[in-house]
N, CA and C atoms as an extended XYZ file, in Angstrom:
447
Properties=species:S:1:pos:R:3:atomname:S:1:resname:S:1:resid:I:1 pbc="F F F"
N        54.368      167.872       11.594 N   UNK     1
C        53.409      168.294       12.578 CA  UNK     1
C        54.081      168.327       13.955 C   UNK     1
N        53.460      169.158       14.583 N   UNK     2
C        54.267      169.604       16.026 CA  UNK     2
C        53.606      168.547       16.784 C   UNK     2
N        54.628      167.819       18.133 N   UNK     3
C        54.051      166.882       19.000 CA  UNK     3
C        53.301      167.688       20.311 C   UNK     3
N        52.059      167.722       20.834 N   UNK     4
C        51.175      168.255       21.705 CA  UNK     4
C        52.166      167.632       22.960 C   UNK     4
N        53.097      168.002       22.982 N   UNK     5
C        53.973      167.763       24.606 CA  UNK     5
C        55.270      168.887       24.422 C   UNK     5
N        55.561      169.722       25.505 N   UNK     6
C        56.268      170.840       25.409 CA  UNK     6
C        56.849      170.856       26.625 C   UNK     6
N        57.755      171.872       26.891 N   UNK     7
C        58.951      172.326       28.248 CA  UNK     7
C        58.488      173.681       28.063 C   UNK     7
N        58.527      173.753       29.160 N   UNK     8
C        58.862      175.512       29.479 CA  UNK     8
C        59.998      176.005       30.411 C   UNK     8
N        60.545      176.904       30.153 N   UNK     9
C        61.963      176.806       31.026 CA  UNK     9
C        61.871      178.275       31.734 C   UNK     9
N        61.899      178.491       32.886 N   UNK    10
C        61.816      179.772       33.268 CA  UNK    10
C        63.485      180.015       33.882 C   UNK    10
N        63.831      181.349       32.946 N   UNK    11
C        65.202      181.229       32.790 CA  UNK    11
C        65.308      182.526       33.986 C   UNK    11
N        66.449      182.495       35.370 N   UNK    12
C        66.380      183.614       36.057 CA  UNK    12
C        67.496      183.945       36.516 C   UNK    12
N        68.055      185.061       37.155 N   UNK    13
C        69.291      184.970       37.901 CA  UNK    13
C        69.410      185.000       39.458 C   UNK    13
N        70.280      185.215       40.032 N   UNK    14
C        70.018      185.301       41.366 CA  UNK    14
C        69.343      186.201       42.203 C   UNK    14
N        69.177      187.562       41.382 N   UNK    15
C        68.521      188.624       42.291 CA  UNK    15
C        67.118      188.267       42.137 C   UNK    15
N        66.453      186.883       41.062 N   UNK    16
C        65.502      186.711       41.048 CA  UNK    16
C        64.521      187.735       39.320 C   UNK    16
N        65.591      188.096       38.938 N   UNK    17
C        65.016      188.724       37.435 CA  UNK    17
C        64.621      187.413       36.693 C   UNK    17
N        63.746      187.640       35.547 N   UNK    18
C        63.269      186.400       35.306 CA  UNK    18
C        63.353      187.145       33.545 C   UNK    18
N        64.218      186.081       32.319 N   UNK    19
C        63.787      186.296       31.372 CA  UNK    19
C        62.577      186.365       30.593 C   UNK    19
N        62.149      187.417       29.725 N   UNK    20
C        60.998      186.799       28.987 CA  UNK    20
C        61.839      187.591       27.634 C   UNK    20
N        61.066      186.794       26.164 N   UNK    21
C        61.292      187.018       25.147 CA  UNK    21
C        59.726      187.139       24.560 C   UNK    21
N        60.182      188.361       23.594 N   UNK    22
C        59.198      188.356       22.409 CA  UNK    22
C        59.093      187.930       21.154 C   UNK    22
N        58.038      187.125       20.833 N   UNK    23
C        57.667      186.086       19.910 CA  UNK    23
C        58.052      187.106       18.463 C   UNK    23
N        58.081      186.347       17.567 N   UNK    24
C        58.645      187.273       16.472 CA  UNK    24
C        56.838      187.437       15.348 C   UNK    24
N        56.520      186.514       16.078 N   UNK    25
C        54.976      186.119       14.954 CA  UNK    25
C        53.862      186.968       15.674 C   UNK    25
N        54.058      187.143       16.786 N   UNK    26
C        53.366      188.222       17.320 CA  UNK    26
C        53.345      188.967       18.252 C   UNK    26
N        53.715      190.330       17.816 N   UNK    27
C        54.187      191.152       18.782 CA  UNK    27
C        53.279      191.824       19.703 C   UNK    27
N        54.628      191.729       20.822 N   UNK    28
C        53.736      192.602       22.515 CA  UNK    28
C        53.481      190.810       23.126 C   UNK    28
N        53.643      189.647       22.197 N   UNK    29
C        53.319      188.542       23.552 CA  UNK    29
C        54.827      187.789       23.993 C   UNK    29
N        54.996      187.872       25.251 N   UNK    30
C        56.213      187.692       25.697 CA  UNK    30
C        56.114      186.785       26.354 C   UNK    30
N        57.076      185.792       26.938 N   UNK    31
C        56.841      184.577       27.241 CA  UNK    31
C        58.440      184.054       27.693 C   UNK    31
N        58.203      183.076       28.557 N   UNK    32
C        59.652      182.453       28.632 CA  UNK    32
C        60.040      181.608       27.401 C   UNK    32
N        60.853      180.623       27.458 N   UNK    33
C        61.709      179.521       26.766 CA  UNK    33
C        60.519      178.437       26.893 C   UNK    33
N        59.448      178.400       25.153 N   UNK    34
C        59.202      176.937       25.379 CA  UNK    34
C        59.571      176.868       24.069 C   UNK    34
N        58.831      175.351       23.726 N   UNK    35
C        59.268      174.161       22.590 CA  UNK    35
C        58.758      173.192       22.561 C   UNK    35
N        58.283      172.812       21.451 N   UNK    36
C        57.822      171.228       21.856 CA  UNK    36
C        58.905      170.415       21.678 C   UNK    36
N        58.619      168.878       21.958 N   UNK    37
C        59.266      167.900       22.063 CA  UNK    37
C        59.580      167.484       20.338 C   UNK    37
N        60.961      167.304       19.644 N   UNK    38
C        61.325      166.836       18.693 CA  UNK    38
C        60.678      165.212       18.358 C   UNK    38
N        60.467      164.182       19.090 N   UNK    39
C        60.196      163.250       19.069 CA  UNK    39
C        59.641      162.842       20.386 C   UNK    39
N        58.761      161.754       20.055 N   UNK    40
C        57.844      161.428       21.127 CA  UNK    40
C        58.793      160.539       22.389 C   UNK    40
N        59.782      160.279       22.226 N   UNK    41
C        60.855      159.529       23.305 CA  UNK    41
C        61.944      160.487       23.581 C   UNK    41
N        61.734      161.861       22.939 N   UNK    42
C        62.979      162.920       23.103 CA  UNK    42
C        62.978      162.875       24.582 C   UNK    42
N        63.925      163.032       25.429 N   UNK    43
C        63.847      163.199       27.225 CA  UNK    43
C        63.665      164.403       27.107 C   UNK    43
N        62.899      164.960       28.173 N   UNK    44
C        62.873      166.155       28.559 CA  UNK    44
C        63.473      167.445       28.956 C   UNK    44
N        64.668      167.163       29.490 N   UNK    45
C        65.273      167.819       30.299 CA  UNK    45
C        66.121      168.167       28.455 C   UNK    45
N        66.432      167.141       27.683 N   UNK    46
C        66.973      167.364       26.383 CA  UNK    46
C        66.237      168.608       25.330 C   UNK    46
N        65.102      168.313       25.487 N   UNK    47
C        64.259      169.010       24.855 CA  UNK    47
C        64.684      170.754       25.305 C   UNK    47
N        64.287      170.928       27.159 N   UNK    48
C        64.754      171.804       27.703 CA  UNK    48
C        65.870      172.761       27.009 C   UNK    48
N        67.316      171.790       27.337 N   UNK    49
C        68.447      172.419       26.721 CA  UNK    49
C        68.396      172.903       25.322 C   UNK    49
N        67.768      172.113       24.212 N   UNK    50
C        67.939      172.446       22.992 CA  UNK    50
C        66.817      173.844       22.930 C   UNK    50
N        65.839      173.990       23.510 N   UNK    51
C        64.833      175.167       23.313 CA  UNK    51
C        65.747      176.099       23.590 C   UNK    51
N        66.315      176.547       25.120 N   UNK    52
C        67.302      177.080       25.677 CA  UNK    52
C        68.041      177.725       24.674 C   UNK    52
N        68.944      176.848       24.089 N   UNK    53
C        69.926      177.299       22.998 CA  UNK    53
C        69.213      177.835       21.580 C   UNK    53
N        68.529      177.120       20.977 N   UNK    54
C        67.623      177.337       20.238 CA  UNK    54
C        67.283      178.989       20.253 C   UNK    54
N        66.713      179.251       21.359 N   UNK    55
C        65.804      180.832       21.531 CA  UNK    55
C        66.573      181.731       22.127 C   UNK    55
N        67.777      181.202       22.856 N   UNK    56
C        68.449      182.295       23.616 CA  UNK    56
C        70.341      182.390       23.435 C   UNK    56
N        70.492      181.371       22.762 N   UNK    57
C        72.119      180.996       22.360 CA  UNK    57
C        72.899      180.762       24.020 C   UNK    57
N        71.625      180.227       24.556 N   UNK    58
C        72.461      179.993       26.526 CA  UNK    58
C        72.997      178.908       26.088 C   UNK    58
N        74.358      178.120       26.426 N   UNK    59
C        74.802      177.028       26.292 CA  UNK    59
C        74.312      176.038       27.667 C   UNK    59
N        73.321      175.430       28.027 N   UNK    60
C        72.989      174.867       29.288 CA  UNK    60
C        74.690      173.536       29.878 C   UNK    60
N        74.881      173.311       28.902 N   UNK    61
C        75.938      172.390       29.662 CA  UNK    61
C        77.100      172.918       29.616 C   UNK    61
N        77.037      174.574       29.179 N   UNK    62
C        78.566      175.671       29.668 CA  UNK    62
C        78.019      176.010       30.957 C   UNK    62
N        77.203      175.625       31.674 N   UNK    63
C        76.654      176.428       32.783 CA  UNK    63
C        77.022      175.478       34.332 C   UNK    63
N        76.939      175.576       35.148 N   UNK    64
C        77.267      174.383       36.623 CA  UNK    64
C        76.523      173.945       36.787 C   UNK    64
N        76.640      172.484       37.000 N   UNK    65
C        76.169      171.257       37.243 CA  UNK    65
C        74.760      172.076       37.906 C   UNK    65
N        73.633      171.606       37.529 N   UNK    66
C        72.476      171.534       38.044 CA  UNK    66
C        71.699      172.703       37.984 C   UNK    66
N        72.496      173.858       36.892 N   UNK    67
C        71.493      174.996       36.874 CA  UNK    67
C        70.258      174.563       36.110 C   UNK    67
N        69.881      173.549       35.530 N   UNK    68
C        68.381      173.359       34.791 CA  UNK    68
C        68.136      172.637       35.932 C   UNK    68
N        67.094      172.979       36.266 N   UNK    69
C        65.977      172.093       37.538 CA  UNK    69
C        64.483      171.538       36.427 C   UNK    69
N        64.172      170.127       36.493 N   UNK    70
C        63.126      170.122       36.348 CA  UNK    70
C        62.173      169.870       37.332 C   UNK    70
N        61.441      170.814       37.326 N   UNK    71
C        60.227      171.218       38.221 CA  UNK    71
C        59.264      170.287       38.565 C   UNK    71
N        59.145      168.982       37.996 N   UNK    72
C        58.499      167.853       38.072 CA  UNK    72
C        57.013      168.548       38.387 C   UNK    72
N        56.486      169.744       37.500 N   UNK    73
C        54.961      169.948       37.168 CA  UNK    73
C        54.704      169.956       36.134 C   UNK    73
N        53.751      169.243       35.611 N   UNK    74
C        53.285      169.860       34.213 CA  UNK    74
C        51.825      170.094       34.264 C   UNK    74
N        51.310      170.644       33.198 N   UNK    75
C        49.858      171.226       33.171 CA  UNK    75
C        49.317      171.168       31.792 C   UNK    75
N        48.089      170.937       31.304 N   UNK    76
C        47.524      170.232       30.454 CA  UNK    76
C        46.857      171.662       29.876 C   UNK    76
N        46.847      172.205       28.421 N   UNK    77
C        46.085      173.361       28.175 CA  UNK    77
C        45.666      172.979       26.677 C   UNK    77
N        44.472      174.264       26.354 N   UNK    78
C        43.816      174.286       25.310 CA  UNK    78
C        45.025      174.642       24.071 C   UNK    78
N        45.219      173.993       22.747 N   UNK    79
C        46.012      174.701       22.308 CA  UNK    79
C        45.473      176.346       21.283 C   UNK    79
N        45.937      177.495       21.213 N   UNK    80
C        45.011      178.211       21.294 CA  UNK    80
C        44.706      177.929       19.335 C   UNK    80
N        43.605      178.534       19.041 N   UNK    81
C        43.334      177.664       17.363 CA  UNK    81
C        43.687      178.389       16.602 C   UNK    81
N        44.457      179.657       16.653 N   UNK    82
C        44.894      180.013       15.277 CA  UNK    82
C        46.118      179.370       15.378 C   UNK    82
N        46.871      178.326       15.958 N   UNK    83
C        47.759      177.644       16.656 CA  UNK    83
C        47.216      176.063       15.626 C   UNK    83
N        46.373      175.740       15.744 N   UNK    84
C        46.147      174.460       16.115 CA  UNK    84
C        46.871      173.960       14.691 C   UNK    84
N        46.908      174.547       13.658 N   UNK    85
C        47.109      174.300       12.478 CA  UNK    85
C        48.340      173.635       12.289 C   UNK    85
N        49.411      173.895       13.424 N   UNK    86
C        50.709      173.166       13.229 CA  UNK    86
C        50.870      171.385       13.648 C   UNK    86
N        49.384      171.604       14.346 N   UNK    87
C        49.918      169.856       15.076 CA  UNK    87
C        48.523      168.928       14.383 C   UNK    87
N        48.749      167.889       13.983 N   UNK    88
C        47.498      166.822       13.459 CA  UNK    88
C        46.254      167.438       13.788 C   UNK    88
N        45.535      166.891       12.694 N   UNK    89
C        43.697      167.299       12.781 CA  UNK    89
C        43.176      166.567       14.290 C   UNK    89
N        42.569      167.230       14.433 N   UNK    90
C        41.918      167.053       15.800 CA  UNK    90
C        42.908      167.265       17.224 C   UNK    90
N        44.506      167.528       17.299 N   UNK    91
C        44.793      167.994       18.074 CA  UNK    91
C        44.317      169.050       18.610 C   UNK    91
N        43.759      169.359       19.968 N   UNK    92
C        43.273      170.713       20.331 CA  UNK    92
C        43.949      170.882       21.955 C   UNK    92
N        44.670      169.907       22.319 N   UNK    93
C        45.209      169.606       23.949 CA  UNK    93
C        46.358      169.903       23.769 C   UNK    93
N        47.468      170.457       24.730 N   UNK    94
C        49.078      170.310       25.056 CA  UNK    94
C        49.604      169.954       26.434 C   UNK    94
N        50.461      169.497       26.474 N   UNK    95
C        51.148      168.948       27.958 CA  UNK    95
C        52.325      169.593       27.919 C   UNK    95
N        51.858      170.299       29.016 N   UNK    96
C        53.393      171.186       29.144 CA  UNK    96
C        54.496      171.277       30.371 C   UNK    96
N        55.679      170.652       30.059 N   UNK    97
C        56.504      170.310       31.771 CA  UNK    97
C        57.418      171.535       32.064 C   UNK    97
N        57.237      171.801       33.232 N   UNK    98
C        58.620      172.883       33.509 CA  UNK    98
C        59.681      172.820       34.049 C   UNK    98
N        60.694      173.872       33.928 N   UNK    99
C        61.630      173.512       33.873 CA  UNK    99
C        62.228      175.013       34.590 C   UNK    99
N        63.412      175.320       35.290 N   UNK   100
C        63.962      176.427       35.815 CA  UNK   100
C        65.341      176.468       35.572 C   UNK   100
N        65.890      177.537       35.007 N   UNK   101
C        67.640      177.600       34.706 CA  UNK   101
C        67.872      178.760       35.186 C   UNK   101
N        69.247      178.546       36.134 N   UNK   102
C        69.679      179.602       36.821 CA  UNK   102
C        71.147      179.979       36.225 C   UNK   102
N        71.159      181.553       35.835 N   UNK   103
C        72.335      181.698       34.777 CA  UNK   103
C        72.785      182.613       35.506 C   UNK   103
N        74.653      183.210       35.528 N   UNK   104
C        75.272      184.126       35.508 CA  UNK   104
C        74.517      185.573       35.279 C   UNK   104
N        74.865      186.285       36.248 N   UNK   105
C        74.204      187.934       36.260 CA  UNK   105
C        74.779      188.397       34.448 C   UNK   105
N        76.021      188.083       33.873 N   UNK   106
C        76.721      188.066       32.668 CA  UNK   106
C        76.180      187.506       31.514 C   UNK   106
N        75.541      186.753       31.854 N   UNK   107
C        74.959      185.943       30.928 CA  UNK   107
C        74.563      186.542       29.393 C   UNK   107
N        74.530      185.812       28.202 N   UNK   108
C        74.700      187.141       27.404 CA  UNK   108
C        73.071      186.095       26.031 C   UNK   108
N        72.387      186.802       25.497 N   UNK   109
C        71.533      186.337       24.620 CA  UNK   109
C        71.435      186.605       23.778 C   UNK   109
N        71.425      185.416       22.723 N   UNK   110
C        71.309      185.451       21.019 CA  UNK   110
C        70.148      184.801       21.026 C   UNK   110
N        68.992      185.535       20.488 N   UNK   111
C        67.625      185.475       20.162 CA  UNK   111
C        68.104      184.716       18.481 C   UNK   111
N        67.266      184.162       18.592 N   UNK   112
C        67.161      183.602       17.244 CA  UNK   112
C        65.880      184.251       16.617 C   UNK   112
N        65.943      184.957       15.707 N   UNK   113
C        65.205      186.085       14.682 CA  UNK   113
C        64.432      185.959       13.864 C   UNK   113
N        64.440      184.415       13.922 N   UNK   114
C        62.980      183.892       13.119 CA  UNK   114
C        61.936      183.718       14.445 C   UNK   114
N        62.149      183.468       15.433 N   UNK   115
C        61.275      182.990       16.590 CA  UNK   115
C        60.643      184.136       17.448 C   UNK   115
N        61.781      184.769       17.574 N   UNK   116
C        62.138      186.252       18.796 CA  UNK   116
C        62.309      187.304       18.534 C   UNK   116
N        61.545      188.577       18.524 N   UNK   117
C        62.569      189.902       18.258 CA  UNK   117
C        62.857      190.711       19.683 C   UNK   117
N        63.118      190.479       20.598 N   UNK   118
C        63.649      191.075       21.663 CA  UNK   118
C        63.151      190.796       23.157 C   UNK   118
N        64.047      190.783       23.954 N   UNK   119
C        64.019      190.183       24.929 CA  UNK   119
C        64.481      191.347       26.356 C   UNK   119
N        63.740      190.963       27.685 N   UNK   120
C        64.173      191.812       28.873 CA  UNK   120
C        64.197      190.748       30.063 C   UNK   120
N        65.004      191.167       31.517 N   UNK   121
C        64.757      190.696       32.164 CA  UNK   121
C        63.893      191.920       33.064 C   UNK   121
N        62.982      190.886       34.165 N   UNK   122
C        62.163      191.466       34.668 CA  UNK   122
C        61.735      190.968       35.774 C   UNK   122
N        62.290      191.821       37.229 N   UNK   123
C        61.343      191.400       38.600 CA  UNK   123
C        60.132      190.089       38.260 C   UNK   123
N        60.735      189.131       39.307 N   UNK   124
C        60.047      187.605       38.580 CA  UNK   124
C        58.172      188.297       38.533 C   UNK   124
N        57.964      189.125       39.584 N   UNK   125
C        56.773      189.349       39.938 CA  UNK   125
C        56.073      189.697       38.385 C   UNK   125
N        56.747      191.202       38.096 N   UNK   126
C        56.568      191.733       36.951 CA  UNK   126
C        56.409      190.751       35.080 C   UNK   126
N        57.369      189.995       35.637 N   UNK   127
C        57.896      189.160       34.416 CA  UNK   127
C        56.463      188.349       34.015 C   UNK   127
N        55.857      188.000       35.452 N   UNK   128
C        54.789      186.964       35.798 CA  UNK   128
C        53.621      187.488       34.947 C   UNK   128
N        53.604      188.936       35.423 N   UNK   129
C        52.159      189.840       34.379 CA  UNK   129
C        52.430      190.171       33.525 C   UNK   129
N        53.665      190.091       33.030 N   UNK   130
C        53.975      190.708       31.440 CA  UNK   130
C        53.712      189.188       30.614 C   UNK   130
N        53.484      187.963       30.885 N   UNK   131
C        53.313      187.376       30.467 CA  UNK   131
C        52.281      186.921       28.990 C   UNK   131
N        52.189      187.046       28.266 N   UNK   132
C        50.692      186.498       27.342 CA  UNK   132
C        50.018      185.056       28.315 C   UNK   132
N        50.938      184.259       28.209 N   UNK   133
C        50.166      183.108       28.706 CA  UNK   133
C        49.813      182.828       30.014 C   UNK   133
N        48.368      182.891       30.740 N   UNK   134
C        48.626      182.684       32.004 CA  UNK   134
C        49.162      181.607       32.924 C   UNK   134
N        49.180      180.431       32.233 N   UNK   135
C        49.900      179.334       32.318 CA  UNK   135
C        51.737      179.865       32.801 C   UNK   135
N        52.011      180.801       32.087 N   UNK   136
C        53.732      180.922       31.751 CA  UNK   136
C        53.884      181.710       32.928 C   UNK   136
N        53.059      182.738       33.570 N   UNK   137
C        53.012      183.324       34.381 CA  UNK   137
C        52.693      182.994       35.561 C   UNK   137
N        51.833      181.797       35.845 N   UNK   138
C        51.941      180.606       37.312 CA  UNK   138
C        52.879      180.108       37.206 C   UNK   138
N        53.667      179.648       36.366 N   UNK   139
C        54.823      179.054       36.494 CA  UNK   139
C        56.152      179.621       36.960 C   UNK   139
N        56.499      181.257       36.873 N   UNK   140
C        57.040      181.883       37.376 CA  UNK   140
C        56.610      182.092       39.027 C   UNK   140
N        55.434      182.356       38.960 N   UNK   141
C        55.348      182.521       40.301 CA  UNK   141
C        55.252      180.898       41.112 C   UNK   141
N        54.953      180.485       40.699 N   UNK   142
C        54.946      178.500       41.755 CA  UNK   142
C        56.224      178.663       42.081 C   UNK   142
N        57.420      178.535       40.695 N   UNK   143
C        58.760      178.383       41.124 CA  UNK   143
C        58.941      179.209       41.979 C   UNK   143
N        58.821      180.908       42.054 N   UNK   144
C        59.529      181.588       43.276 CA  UNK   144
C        58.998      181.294       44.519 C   UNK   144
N        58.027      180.557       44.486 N   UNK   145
C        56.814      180.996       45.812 CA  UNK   145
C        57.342      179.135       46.810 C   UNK   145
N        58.062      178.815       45.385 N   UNK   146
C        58.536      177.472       46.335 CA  UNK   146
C        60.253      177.570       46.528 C   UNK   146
N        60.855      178.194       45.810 N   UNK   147
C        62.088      178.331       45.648 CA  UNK   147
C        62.802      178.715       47.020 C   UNK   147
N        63.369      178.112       47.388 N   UNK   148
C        64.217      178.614       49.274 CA  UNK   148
C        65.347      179.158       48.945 C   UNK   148
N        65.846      180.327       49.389 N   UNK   149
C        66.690      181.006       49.180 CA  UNK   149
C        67.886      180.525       50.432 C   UNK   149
């Protein structure tokens, strides 16, 4: 059963393009880098990296010191119920923390093909409404709208 605590990682580069990937289970909903937590003491920022690699083949610790930021927000949501089936009876809540990784304009992605079938980057603005989740899409915009250039 899946643990109701998750990362979300909003993956971007410097001109401010913002990854999103498409879910392989249902297509047209696009979304950044999440995951839940492997274990209930997994650290976070761990969790982060392994989703990262996991969904996008980014190596986070081939990257410079401090490109994962955790965002120290998280936000509490419904989990949606044709969903609910993966985590214990009566789970219906998730806690979700974020997270921001700043990668090389080069940067190159291996979708993993059970999870993902294709992926774009996209004007953070744009990226924000192409979103499925509106949750995934405040989170793009909080980070830019706080982010100092």
């Amino acid at each position: 059963m899946k643990i109701p605590i998750s990362v979300l990682v909003v993956i971007y580069k410097s001109n401010r393009d913002v990854l999103l990937i498409e879910r392989a289970d249902r297509p047209g909903f696009w979304q950044s880098v999440t995951g839940s937590l492997d274990a209930l003491d997994e650290d976070l920022a761990l969790a982060a990296t392994r989703e990262v690699f996991e969904e996008t083949g980014i190596a986070v610790d081939q990257l410079a010191a401090g490109s994962l930021r955790n965002l120290h927000h998280q936000i509490e949501y419904e989990i949606y119920p044709d969903w609910r089936f993966r985590y214990a009876p009566g789970v219906t809540r998730n806690i979700e923390h974020w997270f921001a990784l700043e990668v090389p304009e080069n940067i190159q992605i291996q979708l993993s093909p059970r999870e993902h079938v294709a992926f774009q980057w996209l004007p953070f603005e744009e990226a924000a409404k192409k979103c499925f989740s509106r949750s995934n899409g405040d989170a793009i915009l909080k980070f830019f709208s706080e982010k100092k250039e």
